[in-house]
C-alpha positions in Angstrom: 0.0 0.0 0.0 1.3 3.0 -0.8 1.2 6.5 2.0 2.6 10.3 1.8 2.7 12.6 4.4 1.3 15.8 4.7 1.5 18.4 7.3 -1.8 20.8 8.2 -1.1 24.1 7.0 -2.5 27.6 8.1 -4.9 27.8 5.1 -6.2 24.5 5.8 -7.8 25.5 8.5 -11.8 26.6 9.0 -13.6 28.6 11.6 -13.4 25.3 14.2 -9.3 25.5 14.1 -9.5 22.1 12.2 -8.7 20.7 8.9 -11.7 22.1 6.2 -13.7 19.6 4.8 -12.9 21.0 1.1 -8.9 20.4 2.0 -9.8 16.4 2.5 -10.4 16.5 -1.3 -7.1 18.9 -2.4 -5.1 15.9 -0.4 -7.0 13.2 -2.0 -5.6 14.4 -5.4 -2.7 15.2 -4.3 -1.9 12.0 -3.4 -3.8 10.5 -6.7 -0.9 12.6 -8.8 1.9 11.9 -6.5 1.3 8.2 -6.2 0.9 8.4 -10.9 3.9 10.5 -11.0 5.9 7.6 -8.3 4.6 5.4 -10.9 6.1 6.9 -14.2 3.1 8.7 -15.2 4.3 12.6 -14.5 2.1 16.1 -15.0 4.6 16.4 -18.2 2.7 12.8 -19.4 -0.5 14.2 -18.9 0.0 17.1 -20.9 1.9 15.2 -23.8 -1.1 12.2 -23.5 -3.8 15.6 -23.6 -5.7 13.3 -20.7 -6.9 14.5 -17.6 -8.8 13.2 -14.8 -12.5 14.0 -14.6 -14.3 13.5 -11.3 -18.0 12.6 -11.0 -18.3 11.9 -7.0 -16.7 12.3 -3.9 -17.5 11.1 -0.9 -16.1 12.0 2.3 -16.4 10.3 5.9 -15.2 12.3 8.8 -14.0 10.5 12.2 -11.3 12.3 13.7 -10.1 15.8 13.7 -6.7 17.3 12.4 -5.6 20.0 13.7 -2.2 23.1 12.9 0.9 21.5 11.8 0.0 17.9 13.1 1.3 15.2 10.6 -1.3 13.2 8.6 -0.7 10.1 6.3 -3.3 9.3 3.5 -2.9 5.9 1.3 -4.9 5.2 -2.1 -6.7 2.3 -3.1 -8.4 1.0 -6.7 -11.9 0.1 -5.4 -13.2 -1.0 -8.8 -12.3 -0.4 -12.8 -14.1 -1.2 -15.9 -12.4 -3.6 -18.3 -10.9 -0.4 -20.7 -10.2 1.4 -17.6 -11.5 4.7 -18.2 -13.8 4.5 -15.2 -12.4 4.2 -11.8 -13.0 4.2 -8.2 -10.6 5.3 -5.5 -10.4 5.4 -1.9 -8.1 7.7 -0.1 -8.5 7.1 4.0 -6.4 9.2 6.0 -4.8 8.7 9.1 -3.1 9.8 12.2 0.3 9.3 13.3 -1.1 6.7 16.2 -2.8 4.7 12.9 -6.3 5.9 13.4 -8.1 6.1 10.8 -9.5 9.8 10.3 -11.0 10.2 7.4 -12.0 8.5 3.9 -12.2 9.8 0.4 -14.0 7.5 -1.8 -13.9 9.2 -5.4 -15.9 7.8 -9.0 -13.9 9.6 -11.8 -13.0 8.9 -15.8 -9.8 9.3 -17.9 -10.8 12.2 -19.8 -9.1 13.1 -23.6 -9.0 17.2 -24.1 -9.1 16.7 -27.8 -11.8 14.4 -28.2 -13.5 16.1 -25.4 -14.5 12.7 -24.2 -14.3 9.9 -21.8 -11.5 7.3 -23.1 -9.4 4.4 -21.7 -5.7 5.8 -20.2 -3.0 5.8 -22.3 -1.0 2.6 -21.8 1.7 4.8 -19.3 -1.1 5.7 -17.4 -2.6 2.2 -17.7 0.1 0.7 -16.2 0.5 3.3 -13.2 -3.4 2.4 -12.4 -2.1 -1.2 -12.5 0.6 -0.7 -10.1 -2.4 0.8 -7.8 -3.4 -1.8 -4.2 -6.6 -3.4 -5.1 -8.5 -2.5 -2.1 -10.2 -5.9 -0.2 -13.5 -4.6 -1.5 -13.0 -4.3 -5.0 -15.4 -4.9 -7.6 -15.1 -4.8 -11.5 -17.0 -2.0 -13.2 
């Protein structure tokens, strides 16, 4: 499984001195184009490849609080695929430093080509960094 660490910043914070909820979903893709660019597919690929992500849904889970400069880590899971792979599920759940889980980040998003100006299946190094992605326990074919 694959983590990154991230630290809460002064403009992550809302009126309650805790992490906003709209900052859950800036780390969630943060961590979606850190863990493709690990992988071999960079922000330079993207461009060259004229894909970009497009999200449909996100749904967030809140348990736990984070608060100013306290240390977060958040993995990234494939919860399901369809067989071209142009569709995709994710999880992102975050966590404390003690292991707790905090938070979850369950996201429904497409491979979109700014060309074509359409859904299509990932080029095939953008394939294969979605390949190198944990299948999460409950995975299920799209």
């Amino acid at each position: 499984m694959t983590i990154y660490r991230y630290t809460v910043l002064w403009a992550d914070l809302d009126a309650n001195q805790h992490l906003k909820n709209t900052r859950y979903l800036d780390y969630a893709g943060q961590t979606r184009f850190r863990f493709l660019a690990d992988h071999g597919f960079t922000p330079a690929d993207f461009a060259a490849a004229r894909m970009g992500p497009v999200v449909m849904e996100d749904r967030v889970r809140y348990l736990r609080e984070f608060r100013l400069l306290e240390e977060f880590d958040v993995n990234i899971e494939l919860v399901g695929q369809n067989e071209s792979g142009s569709r995709f599920n994710l999880r992102n759940t975050f966590f404390n430093l003690a292991g707790e889980v905090c938070a979850e980040v369950w996201s429904h998003a497409a491979w979109f080509n700014l060309k074509e100006r359409r859904i299509a299946a990932p080029p095939e190094g953008l394939a294969g960094a979605m390949g190198a992605m944990t299948k999460a326990a409950d995975y299920s074919p799209l």
